[in-house]
N, C-alpha and C positions, 0 to 999 in steps of 0.2 A: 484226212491226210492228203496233200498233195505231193505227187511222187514226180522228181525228178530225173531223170538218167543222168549217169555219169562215166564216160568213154577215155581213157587213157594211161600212159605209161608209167602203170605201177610198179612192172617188175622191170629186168633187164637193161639193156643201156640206156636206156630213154626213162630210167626212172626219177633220175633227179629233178624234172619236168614233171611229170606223174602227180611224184608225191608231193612236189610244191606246188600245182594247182589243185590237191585234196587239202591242202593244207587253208588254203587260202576259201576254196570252197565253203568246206565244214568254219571257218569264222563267220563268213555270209551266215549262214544258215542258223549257227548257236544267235546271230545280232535278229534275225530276223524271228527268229522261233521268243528268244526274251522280251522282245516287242508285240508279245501277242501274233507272231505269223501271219499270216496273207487274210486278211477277214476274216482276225479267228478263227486260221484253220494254219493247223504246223504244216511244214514245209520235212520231208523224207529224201535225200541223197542217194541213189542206189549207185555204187561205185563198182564199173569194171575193167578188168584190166585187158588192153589191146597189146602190151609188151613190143611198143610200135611194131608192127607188125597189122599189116591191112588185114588179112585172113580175119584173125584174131579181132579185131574191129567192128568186121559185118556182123561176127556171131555173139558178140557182143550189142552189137544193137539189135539185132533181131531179136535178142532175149529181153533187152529192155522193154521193145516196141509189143512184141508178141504173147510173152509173161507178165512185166510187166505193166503194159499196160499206159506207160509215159507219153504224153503228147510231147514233149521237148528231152532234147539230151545236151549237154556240155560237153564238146570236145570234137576233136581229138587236140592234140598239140602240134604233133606233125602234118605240117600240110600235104604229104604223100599221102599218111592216115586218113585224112577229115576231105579226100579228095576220093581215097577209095569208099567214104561213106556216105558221102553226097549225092550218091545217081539214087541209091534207097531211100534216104531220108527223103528225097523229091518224090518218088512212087510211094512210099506210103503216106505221105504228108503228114511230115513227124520234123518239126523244128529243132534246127541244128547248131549250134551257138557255139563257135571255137575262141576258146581264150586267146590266141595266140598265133592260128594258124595264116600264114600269110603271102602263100604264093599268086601272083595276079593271076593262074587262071582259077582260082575259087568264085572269082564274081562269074565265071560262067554256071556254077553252081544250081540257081536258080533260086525261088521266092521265100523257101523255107533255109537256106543258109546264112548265116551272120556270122562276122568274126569283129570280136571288142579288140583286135589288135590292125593297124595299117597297114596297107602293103606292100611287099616288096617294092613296089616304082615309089617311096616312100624314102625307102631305107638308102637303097642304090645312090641318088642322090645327093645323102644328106654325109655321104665317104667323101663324096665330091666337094664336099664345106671342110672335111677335113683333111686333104689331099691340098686345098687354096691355104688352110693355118700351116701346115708344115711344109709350103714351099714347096711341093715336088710335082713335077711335070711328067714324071716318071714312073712307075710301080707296076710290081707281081701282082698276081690274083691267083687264091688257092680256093676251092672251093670242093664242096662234099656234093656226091654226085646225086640228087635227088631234089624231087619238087622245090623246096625251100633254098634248097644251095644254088640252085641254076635259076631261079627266078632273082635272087639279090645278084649275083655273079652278070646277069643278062642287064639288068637295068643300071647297076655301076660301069660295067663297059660301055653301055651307049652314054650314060651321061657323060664317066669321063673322056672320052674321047671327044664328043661334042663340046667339051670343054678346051680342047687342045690338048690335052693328055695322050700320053704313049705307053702302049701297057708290054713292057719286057718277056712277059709268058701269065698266062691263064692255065694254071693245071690242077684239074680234078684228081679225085681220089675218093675213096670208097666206105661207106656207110658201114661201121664194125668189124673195120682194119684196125690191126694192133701194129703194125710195119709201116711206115711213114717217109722212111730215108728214101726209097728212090726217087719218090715225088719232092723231097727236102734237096737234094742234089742237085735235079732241074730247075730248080728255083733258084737257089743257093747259084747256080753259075752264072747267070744273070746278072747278080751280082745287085738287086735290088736295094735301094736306100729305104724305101716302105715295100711292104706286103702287107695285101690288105687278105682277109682272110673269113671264108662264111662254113661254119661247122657245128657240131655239138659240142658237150660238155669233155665225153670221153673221150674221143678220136682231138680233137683241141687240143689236151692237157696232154696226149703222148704226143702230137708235132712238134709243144713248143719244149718239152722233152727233149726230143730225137734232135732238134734244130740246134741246141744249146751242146748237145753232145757233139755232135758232126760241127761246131764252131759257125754255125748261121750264124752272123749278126745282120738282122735289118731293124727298123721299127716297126711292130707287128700292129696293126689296126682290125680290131677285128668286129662281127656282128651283135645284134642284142643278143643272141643266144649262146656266149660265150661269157658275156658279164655274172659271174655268177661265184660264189665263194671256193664252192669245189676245183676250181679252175686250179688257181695256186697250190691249196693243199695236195693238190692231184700228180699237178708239175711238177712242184718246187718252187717255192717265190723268188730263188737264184735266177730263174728261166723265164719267168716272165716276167719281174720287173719294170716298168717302164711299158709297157704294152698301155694302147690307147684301144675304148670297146665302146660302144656305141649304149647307152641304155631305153629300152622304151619308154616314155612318160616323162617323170621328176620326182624325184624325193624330195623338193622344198615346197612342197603346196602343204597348207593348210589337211586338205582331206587325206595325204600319203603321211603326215606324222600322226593324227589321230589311228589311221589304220597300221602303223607300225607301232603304237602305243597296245594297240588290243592285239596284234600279232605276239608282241613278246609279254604281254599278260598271259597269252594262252600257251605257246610254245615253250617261252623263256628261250628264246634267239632272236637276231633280225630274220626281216620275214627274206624268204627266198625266194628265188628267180620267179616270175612272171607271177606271184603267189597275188600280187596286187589286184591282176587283171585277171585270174579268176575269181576273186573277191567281186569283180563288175560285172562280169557274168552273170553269174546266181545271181546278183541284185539287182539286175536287167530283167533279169525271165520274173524273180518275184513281181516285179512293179508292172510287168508286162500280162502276169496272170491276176494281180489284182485288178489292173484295167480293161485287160477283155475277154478277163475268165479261162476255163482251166481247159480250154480245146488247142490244137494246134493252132488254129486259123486265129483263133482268137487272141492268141498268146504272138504270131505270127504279125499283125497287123499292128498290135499293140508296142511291140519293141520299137519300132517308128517314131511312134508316138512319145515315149518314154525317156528313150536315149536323147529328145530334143533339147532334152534342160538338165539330163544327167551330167554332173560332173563327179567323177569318186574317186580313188588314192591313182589308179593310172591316168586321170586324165578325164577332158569332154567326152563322151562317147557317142555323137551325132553320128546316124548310117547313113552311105550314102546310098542311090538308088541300086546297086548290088546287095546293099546288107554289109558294106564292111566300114569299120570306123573309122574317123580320124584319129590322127596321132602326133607324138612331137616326139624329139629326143633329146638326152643330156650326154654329154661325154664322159664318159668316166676313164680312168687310169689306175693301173698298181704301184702300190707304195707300199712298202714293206709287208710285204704279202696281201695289202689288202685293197680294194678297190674304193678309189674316193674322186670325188669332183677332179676333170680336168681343167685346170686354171687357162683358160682360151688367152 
């Protein structure tokens, strides 16, 4: 049996993340185990919960690494998380593969970190293509105070401005606040025609709450970790309506509708937020333990390798010389509660 770890937010605010990268995992693993497993040998998931929360994370991996016995782990999702796990995963030499996590200092991470998703100086940018479609010179930035929030927030302000753009207020706000109006206000006087916006699922869905009560009207733009279904139901589809979200990957390839045909075989739902890319994950590290066996180093050296000609439902997953992949994005938008292609 080959044992993999598995690091992130199962329980608490961050679990809609969590349990949609267990979700996407465990399909890996049933596709890979039905195929006869890694050279006829099954593939084991050991799943623990970090409840984002770093503490929670180390002890987590050190039960993997130390109990366990895992040369690779999955996770975190939080790039705060998968940042506070990186300086251990590099001393013990235990490869660290994040679905998702994506603040640019994770390439300083070192040789055992990977992340299947692109980063920030990626994302930042790609607001700036849609900041040129909707005409405006202009815009707010609200952003959530933490690794992830201030790496997309930091690379949108230098592109847009390099672009000729003028940014009317940049205001942070805080990782599992339920109160949102005074930050809504400051923004709101400004008087912004777009705000573009980098947060989670929870703290999201009460802004554009609280924004719709207090009568914000802008057009809200906001990150991939916002695209997600819980959004609306959470809000209200009255309140976000019309909101434009950046997605990672594409749902029209070939490889993302086979892996939404076996997601909702196995779930009976569309597959959720980021569920794709930890599906590439697990199927990175399998193909990377196939080819250079079941040690860190070996499974280390091999992802390289691998990810050369991987293409899977999120996308190419070529690393670059840090360990992090490329990426692409689709716009999406809501429509009657529900998120679908934005018509550019």
């Amino acid at each position: 049996m080959y044992k993999v770890g598995f690091v992130n937010h199962l329980t608490g605010d961050g679990a809609v993340y969590g349990q949609s990268m267990k979700n996407g995992t465990e399909l890996a693993v049933d596709i890979i185990n039905a195929t006869g497993g890694i050279g006829g040998v099954p593939v084991e998931v050991i799943y623990e919960d970090d409840r984002l929360v770093a503490a929670d994370a180390q002890t987590a991996f050190l039960k993997l690494v130390e109990s366990d016995k895992v040369p690779v782990i999955l996770g975190s999702s939080s790039s705060t998380v998968s940042l506070s796990i990186c300086p251990k995963a590099q001393e013990k030499k235990v490869v660290q593969v994040s679905q998702v996590s994506t603040a640019p200092s994770l390439k300083d991470c070192g040789k055992y970190f990977f992340s299947v998703m692109a980063s920030d100086t990626a994302q930042g940018p790609e607001w700036v293509k849609v900041a040129e479609a909707l005409g405006v010179k202009e815009a707010a930035v609200m952003y959530i105070n933490n690794d992830y929030g201030i790496g997309v927030k930091d690379t949108f302000v230098a592109a847009f401005e390099k672009a000729g753009g003028k940014l009317l207020i940049v205001q942070p706000f805080e990782l599992g606040a339920k109160d949102f109006r005074t930050e809504i206000l400051k923004v709101k006087d400004t008087n912004p025609k777009v705000t573009f916006i980098v947060d989670h699922v929870p703290e999201a869905s009460i802004i554009f709450k609280q924004s719709a009560e207090l009568g914000f009207k802008t057009q809200w733009v906001t990150d991939v970790s916002i695209v997600a279904a819980e959004v609306p139901e959470l809000a209200g589809k009255e309140a976000v309506e019309g909101i434009i979200g950046l997605r990672a990957g594409s749902s029209q390839t070939p490889e993302y509708k086979a892996f939404r045909d076996a997601f909702m075989k196995k779930f009976n739902k569309e597959p959720t937020i980021w569920a794709d890319f930890a599906y590439d994950a697990m199927m990175l590290v399998a193909k990377a333990i196939e080819k250079g066996g079941y040690t860190s180093d070996g499974i280390q050296k091999a992802l390289f390798e691998v990810a050369e000609t991987y293409v899977g439902p999120s996308g190419a997953k070529k690393f670059d010389e840090y360990g992090i992949s490329q990426g692409s994005y689709e716009w999406m938008t809501i429509k009657d509660g529900q998120w679908v292609l934005y018509e550019k």
